[in-house]
N, C-alpha and C positions, 0 to 999 in steps of 0.2 A: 716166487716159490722157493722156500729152504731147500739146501739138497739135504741128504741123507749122507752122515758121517759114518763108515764103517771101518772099527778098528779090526785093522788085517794083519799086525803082530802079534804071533800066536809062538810065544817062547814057550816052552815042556819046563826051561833052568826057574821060570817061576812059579811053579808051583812045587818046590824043592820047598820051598822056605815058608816061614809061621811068623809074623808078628806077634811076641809075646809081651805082656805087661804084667810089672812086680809091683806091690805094695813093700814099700823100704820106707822103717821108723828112721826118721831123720833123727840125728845126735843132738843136733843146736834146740830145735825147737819142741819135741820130741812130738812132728806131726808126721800123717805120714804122707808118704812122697810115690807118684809113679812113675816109673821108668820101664821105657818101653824100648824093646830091642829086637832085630830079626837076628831066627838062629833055624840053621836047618833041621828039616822035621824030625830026622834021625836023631838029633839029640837035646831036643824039648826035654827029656822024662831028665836029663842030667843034667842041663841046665836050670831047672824049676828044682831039684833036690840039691845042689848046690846053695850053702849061705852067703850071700853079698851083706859086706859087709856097710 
C-alpha cells in the first residue's frame, strides 16, 4: 500500500512573490523571446511599466 506524502512546509515568505513573464523583441532575429522572472508582488505594477531593453 502507498503512503500518503503530506507537504508540511508551510512558508508565509512564499507567497510574497509572483512569477512574471515578458514578451521581449529579440535584436538578432527580430523574434520574440520569453523571459521569465520572480519579483515581489509589491512591485509587479513597476516592474511590468519598466522597458527592458
Amino acid at each position: 500500500m502507498a503512503k500518503k506524502v503530506v507537504a508540511s512546509f508551510k512558508a508565509t515568505s512564499g507567497k510574497d512573490f509572483t512569477k512574471v513573464i515578458r514578451m521581449v523583441k529579440s535584436k538578432k532575429s527580430s523574434a520574440f523571446v520569453f523571459k521569465e522572472t520572480i519579483v515581489p508582488n509589491d512591485m509587479i505594477k513597476d516592474f511590468l511599466s519598466t522597458k527592458e531593453n
